[in-house]
C-alpha positions as CSV (number, residue, x, y, z in Angstrom):
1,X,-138.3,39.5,161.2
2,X,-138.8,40.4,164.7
3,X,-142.5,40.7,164.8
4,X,-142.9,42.0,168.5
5,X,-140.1,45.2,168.1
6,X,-142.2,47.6,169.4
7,X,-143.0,50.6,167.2
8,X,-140.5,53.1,169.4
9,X,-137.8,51.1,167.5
10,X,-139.1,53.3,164.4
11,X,-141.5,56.1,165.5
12,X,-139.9,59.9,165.1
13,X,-139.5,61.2,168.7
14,X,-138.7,64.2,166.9
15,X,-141.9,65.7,166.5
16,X,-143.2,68.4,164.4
17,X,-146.2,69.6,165.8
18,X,-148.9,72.3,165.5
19,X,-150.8,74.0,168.5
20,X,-155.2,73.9,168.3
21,X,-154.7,77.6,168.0
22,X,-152.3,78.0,165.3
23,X,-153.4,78.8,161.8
24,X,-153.6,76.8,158.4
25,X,-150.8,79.1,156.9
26,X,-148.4,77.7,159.7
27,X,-149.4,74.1,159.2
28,X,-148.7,74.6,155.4
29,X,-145.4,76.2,156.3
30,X,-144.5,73.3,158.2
31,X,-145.4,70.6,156.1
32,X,-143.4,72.4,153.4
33,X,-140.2,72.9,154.8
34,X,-140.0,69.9,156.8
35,X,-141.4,67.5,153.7
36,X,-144.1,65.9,156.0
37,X,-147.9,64.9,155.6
38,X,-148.8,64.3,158.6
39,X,-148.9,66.5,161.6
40,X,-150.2,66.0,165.1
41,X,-152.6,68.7,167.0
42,X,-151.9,69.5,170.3
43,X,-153.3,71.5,173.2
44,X,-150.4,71.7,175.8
45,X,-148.8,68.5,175.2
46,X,-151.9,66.5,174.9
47,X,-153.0,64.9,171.5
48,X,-156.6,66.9,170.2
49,X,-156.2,65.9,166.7
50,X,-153.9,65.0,163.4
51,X,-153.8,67.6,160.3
52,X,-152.5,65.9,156.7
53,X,-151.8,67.6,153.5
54,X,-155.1,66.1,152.1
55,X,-157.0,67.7,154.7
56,X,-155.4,71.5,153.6
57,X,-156.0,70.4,149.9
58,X,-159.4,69.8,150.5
59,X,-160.3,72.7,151.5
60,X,-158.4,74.6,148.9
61,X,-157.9,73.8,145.2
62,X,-155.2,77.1,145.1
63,X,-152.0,74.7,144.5
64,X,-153.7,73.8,141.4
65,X,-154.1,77.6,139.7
66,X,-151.1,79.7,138.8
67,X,-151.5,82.1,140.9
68,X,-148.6,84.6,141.2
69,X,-148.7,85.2,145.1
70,X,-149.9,83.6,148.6
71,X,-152.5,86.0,149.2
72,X,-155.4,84.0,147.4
73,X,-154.2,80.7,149.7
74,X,-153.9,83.1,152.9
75,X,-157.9,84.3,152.2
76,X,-158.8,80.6,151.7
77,X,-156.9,79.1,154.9
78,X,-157.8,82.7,157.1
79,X,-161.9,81.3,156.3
80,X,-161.2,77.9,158.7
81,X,-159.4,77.0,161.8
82,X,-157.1,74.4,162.5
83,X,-159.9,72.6,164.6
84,X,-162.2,72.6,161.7
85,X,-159.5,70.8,159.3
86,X,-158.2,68.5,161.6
87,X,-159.1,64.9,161.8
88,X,-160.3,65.0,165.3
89,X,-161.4,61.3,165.6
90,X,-157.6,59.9,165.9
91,X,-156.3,56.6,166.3
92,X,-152.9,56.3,168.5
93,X,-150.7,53.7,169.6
94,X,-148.2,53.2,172.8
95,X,-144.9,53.2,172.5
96,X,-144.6,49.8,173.3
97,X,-147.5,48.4,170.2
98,X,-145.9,45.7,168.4
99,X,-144.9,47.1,164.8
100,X,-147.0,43.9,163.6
101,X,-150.3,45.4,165.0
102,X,-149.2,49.2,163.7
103,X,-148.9,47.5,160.4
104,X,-152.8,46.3,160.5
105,X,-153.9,49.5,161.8
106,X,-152.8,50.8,159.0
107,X,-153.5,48.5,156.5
108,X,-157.0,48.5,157.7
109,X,-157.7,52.2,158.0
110,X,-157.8,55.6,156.1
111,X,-154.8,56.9,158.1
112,X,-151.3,56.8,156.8
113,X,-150.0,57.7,160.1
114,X,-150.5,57.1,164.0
115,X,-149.5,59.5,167.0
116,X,-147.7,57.5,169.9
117,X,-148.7,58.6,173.2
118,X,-147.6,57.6,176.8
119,X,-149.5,58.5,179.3
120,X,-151.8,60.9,177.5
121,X,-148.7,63.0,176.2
122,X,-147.4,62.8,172.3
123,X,-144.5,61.2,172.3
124,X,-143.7,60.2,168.5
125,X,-145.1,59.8,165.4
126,X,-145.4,57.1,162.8
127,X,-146.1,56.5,158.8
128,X,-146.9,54.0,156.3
129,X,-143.5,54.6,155.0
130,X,-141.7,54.1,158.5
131,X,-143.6,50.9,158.5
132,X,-142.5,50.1,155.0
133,X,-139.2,50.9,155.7
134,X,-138.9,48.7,158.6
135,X,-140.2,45.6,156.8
136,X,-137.9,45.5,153.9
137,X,-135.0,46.5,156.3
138,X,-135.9,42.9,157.4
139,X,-136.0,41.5,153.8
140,X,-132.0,43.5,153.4
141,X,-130.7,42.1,156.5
């Protein structure tokens, strides 16, 4: 195990994001189709905040009812704004964090995943499971 790989080695550069301004039905959309949790909140390119499935599930308990279309989900989602769901208070790393530390971060927090930023712009993205992934790779090897 190579303790100081930084966590670029694993982060998704790839990143699906969601803009302050856009609404809950987007965010939903996203984390659908692309079978995330976790999404980062930017204004510009600048990190304002982190939105996870939880955070829409709190505020709506629709997924749970059988209810035939979207429309009840659209009323509850069109009553907040991104900003008001979104975890504002965010923790990020640099590209360049030792997977090691990104590991305690974790292990020590409520988050499941960390933005990356360089610079003050959002560079990647990284999860409990891209850690998890990383450590048995070791284990494999």
């Amino acid at each position: 195990m190579k303790p100081l790989d930084p966590i670029s080695r694993i982060m998704t550069s790839n990143i699906v994001k969601l803009n302050v301004d856009d609404q809950l039905t987007k965010a939903e959309e996203l984390f659908k189709r692309n079978k995330i949790r976790h999404i980062p909140v930017v204004k510009g390119n600048t990190l304002v905040g982190m939105l996870s499935y939880t955070d829409l599930q709190r505020i709506s308990f629709i997924d749970d009812l059988d209810f035939e279309s979207g429309d009840a989900k659209g009323t509850v989602y069109n009553m907040f704004t991104l900003e008001q769901v979104m975890s504002k208070q965010v923790i990020s790393v640099l590209p360049w964090t030792p997977i090691k530390e990104v590991a305690h971060i974790l292990s020590e927090s409520n988050f499941h995943a960390l933005p990356v930023v360089q610079e003050d712009n959002l560079v990647g993205i990284v999860s409990t499971v891209d850690v998890l992934k990383y450590f048995v790779s070791q284990y494999i090897e």
